[in-house]
N, CA, C and O atoms as a GROMACS GRO file, in nm:
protein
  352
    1UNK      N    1   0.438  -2.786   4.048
    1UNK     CA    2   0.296  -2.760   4.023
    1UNK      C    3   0.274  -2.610   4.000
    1UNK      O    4   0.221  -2.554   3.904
    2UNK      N    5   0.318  -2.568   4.093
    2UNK     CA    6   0.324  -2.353   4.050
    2UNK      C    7   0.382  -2.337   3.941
    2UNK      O    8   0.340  -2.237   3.883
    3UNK      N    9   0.499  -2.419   3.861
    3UNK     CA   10   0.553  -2.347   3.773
    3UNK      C   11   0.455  -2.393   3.628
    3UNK      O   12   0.433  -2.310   3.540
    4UNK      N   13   0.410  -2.519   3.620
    4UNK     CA   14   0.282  -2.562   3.536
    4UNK      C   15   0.217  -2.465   3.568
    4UNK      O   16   0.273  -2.375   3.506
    5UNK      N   17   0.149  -2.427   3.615
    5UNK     CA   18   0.003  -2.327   3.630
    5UNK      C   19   0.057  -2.218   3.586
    5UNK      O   20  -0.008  -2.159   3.500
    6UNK      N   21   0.204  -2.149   3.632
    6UNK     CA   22   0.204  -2.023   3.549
    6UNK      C   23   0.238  -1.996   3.383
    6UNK      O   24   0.198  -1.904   3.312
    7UNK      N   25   0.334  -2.117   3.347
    7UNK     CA   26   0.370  -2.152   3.259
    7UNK      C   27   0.227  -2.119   3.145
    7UNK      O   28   0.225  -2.040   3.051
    8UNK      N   29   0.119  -2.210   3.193
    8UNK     CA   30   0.013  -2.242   3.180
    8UNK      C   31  -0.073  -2.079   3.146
    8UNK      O   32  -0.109  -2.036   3.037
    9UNK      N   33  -0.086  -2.025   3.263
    9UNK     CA   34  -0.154  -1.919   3.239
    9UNK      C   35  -0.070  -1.782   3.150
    9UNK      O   36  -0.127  -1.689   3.094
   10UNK      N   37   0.031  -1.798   3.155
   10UNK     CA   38   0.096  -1.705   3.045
   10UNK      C   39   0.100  -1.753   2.923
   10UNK      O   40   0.091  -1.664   2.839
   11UNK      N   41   0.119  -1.933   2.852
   11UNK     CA   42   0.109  -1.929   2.751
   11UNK      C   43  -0.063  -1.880   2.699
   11UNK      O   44  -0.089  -1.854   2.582
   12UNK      N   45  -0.146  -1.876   2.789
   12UNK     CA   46  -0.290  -1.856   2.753
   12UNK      C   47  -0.281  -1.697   2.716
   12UNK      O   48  -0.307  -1.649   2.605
   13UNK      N   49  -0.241  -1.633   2.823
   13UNK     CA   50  -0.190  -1.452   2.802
   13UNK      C   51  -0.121  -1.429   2.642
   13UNK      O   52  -0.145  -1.326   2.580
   14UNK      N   53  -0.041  -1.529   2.592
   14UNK     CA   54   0.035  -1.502   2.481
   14UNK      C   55  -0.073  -1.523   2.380
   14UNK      O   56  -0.092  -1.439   2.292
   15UNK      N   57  -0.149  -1.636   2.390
   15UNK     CA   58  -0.235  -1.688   2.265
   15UNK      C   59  -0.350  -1.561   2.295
   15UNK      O   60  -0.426  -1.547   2.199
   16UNK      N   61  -0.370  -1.493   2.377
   16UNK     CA   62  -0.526  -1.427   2.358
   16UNK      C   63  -0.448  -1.288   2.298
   16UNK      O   64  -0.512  -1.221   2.216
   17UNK      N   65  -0.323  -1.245   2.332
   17UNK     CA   66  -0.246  -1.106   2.287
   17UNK      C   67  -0.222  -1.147   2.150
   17UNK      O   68  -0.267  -1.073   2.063
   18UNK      N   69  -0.170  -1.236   2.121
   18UNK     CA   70  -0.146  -1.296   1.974
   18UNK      C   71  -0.295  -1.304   1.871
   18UNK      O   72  -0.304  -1.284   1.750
   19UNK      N   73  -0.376  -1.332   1.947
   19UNK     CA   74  -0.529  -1.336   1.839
   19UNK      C   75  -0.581  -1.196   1.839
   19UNK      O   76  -0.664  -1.167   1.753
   20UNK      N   77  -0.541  -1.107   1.926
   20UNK     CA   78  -0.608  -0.970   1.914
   20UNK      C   79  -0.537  -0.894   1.802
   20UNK      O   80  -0.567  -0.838   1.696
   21UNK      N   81  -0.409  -0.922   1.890
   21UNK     CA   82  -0.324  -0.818   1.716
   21UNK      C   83  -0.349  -0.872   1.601
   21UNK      O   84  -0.352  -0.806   1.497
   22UNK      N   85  -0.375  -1.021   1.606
   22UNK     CA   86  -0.447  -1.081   1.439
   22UNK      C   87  -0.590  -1.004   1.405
   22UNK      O   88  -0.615  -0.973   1.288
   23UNK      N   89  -0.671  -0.978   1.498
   23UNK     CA   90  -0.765  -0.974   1.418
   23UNK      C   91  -0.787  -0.782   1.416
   23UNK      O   92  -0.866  -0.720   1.345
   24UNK      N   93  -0.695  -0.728   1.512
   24UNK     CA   94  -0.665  -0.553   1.487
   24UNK      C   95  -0.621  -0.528   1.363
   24UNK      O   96  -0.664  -0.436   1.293
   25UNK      N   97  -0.495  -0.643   1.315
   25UNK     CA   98  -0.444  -0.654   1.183
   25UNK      C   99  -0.566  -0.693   1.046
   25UNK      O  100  -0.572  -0.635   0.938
   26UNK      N  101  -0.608  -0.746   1.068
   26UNK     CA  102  -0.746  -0.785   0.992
   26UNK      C  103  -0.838  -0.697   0.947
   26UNK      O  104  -0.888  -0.697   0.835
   27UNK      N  105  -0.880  -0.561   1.110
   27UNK     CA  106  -0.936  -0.503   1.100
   27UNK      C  107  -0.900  -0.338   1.001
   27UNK      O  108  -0.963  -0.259   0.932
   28UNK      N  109  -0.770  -0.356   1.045
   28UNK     CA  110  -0.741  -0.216   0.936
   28UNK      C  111  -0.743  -0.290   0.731
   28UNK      O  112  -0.753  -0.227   0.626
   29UNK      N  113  -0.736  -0.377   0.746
   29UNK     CA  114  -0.704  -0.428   0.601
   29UNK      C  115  -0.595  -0.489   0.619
   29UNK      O  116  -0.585  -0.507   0.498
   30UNK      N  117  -0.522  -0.529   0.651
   30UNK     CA  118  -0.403  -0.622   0.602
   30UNK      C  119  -0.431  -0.782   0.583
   30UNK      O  120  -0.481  -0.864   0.660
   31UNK      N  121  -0.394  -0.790   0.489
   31UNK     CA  122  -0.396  -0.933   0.438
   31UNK      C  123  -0.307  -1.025   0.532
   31UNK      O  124  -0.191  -0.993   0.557
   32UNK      N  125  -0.358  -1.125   0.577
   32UNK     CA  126  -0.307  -1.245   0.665
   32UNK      C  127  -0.263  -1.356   0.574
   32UNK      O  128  -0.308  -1.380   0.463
   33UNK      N  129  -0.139  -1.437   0.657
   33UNK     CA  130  -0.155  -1.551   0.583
   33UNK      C  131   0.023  -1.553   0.462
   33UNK      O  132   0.100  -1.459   0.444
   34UNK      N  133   0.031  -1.668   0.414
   34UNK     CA  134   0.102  -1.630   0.306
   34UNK      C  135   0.073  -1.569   0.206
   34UNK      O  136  -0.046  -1.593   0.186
   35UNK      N  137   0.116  -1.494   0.119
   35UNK     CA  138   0.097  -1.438  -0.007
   35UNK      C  139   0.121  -1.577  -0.091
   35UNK      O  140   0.191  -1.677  -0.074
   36UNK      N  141   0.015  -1.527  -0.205
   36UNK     CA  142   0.002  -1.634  -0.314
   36UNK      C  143   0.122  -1.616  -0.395
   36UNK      O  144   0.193  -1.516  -0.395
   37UNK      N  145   0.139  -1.725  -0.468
   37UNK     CA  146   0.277  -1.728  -0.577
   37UNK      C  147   0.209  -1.736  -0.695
   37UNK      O  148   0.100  -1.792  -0.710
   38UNK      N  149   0.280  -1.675  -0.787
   38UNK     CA  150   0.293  -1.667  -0.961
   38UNK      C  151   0.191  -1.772  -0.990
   38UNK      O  152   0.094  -1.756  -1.064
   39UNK      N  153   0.221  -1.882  -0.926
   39UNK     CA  154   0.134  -1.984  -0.987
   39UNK      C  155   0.207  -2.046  -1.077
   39UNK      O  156   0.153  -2.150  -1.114
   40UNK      N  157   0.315  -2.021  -1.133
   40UNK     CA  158   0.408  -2.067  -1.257
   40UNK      C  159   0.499  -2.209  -1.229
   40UNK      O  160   0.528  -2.222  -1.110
   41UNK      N  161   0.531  -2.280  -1.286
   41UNK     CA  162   0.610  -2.387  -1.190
   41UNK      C  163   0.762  -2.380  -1.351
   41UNK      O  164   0.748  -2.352  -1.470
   42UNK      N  165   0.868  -2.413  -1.281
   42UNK     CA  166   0.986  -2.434  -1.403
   42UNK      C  167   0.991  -2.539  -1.466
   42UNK      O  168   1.088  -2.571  -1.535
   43UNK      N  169   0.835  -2.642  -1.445
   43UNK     CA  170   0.855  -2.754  -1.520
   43UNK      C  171   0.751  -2.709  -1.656
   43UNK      O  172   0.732  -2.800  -1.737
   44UNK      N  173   0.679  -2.566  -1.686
   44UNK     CA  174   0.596  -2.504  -1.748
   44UNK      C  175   0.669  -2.536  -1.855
   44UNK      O  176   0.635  -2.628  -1.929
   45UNK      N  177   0.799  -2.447  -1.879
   45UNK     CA  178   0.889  -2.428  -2.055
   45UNK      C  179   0.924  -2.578  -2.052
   45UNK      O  180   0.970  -2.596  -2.165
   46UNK      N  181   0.927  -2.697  -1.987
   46UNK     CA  182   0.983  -2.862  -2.054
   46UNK      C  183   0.834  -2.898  -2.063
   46UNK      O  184   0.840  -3.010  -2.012
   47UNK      N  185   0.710  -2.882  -2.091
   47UNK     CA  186   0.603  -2.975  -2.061
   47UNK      C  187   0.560  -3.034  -2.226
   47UNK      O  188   0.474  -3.121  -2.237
   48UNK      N  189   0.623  -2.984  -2.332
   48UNK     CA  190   0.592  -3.105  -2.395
   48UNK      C  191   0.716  -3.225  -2.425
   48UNK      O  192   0.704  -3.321  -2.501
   49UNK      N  193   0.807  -3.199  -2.364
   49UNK     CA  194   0.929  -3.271  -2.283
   49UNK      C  195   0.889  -3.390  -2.222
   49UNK      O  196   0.905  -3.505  -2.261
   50UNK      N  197   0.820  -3.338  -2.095
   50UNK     CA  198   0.743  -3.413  -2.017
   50UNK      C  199   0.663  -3.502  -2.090
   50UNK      O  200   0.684  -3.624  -2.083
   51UNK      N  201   0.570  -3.453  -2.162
   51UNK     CA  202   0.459  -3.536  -2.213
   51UNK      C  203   0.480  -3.664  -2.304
   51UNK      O  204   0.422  -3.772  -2.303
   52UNK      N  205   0.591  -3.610  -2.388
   52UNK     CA  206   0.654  -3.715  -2.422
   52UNK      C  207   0.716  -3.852  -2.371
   52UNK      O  208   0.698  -3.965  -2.418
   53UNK      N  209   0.804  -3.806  -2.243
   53UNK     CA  210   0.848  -3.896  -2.192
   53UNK      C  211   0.723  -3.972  -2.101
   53UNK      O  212   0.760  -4.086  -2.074
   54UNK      N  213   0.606  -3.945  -2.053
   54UNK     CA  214   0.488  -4.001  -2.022
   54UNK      C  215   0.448  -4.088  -2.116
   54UNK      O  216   0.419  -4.207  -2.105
   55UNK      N  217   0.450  -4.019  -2.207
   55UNK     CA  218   0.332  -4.114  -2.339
   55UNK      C  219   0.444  -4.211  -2.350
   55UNK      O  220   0.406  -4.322  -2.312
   56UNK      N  221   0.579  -4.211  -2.392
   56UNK     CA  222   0.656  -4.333  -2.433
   56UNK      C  223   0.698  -4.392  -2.275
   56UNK      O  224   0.804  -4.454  -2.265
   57UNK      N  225   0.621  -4.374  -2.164
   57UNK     CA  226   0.641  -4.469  -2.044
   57UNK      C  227   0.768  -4.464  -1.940
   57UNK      O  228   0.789  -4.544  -1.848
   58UNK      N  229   0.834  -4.368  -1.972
   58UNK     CA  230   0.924  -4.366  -1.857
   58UNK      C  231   0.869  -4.287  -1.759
   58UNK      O  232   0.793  -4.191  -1.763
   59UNK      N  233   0.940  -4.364  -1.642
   59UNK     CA  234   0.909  -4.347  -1.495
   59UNK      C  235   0.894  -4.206  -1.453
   59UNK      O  236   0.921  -4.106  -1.521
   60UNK      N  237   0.844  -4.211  -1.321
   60UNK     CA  238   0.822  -4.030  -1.290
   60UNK      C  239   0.985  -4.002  -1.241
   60UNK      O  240   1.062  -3.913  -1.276
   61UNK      N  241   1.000  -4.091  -1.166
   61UNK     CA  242   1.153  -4.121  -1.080
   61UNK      C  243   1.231  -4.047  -1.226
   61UNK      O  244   1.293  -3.940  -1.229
   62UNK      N  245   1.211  -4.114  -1.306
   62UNK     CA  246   1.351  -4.082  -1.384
   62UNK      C  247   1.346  -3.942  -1.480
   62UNK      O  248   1.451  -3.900  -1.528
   63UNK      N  249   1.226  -3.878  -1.504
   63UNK     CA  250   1.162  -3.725  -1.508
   63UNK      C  251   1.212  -3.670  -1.415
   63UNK      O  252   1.300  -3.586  -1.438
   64UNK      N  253   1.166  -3.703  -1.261
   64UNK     CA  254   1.154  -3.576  -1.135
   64UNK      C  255   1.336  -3.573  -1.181
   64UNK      O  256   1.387  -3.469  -1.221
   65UNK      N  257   1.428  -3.719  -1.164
   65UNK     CA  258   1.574  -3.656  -1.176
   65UNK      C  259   1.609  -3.583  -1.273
   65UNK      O  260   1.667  -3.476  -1.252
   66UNK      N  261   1.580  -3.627  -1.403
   66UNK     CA  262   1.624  -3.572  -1.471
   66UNK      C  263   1.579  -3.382  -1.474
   66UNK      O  264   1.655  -3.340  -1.562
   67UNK      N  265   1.526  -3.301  -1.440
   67UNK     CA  266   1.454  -3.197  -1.410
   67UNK      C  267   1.518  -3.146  -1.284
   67UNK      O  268   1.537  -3.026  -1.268
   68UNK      N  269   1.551  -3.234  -1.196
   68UNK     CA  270   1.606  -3.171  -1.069
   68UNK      C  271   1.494  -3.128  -0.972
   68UNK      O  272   1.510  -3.031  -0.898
   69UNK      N  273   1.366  -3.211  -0.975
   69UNK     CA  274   1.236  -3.197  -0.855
   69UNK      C  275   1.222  -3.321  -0.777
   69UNK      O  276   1.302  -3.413  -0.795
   70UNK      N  277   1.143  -3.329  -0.706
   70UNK     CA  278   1.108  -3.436  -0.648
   70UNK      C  279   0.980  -3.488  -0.721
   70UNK      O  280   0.896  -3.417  -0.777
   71UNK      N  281   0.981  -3.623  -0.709
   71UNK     CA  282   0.868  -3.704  -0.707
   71UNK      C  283   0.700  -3.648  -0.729
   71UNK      O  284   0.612  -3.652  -0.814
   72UNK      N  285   0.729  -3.580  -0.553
   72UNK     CA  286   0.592  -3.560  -0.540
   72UNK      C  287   0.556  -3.413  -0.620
   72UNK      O  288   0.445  -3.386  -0.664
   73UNK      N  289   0.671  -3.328  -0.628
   73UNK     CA  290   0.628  -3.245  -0.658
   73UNK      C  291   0.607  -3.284  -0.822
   73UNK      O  292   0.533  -3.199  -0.870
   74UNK      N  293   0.633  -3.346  -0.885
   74UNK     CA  294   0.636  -3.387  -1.053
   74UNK      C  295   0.446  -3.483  -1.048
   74UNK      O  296   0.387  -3.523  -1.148
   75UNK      N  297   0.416  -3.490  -0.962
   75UNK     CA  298   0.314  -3.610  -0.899
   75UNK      C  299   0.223  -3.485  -0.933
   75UNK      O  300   0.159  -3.478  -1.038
   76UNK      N  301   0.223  -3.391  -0.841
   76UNK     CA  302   0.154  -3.277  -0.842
   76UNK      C  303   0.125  -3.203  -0.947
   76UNK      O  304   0.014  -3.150  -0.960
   77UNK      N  305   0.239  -3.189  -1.052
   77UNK     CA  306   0.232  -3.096  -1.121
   77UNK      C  307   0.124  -3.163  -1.243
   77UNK      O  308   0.022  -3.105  -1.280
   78UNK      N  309   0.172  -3.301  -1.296
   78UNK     CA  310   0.148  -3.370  -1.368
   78UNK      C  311  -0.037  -3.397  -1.355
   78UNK      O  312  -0.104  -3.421  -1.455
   79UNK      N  313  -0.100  -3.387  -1.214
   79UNK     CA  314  -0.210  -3.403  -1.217
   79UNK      C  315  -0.311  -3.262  -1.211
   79UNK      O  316  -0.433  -3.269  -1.221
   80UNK      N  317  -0.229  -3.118  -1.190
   80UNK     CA  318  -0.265  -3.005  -1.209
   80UNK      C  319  -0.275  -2.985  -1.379
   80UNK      O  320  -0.340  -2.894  -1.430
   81UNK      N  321  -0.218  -3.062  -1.437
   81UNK     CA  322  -0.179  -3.006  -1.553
   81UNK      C  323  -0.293  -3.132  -1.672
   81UNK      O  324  -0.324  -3.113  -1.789
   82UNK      N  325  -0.324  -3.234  -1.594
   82UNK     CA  326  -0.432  -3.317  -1.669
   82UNK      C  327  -0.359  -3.418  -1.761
   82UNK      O  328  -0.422  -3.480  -1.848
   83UNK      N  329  -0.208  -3.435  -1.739
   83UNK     CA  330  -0.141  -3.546  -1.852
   83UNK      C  331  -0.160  -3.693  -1.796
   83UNK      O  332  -0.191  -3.743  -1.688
   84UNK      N  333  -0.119  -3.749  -1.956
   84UNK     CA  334  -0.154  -3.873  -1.891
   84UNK      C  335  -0.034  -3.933  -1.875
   84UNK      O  336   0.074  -3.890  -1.917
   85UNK      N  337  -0.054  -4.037  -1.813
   85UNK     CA  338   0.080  -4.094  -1.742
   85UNK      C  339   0.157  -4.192  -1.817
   85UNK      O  340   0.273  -4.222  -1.788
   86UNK      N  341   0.080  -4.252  -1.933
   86UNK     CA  342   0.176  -4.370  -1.976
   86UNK      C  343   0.036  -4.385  -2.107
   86UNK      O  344  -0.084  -4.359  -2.096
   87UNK      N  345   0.107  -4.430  -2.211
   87UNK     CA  346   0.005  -4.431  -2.355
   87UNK      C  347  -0.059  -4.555  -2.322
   87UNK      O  348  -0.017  -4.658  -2.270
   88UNK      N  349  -0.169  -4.520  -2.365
   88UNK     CA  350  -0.296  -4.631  -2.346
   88UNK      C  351  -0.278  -4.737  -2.478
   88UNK      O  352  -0.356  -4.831  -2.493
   0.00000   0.00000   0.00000
């Protein structure tokens, strides 16, 4: 029971020392957080590649392999980017 309670009251000591230097850090200017990325993805230079193989109906499965991504990330890109998935 003593070692809960101290356990207890030092992880509280860590979280209130930990939010002060966040927001001392805040206060001079430093940016928190991750830094943003390029924004660029390597499926950019294949996308009328891509589009093709959408419009004539092959699978995402067989895109994400062939490209070397995953699924979701081809899921993602494909709906950032406004294509359509299979010819109407």
């Amino acid at each position: 029971m003593v070692f809960s309670m101290a356990a207890e009251i030092e992880r509280d000591l860590i979280s209130k020392r930990t939010k002060e230097a966040l927001k001392a850090k805040k206060a001079q200017g430093i940016k928190l957080g991750r830094p943003k990325g390029t924004g660029k993805s390597k499926l950019d230079k294949f996308r009328p590649e891509i589009e093709a193989l959408l419009y004539n109906g092959s699978a995402q499965k067989f895109i994400a392999k062939r490209y070397g991504i995953s699924e979701a990330n081809l899921s993602l890109w494909i709906k950032k980017h406004n294509l359509k998935k299979s010819k109407s």
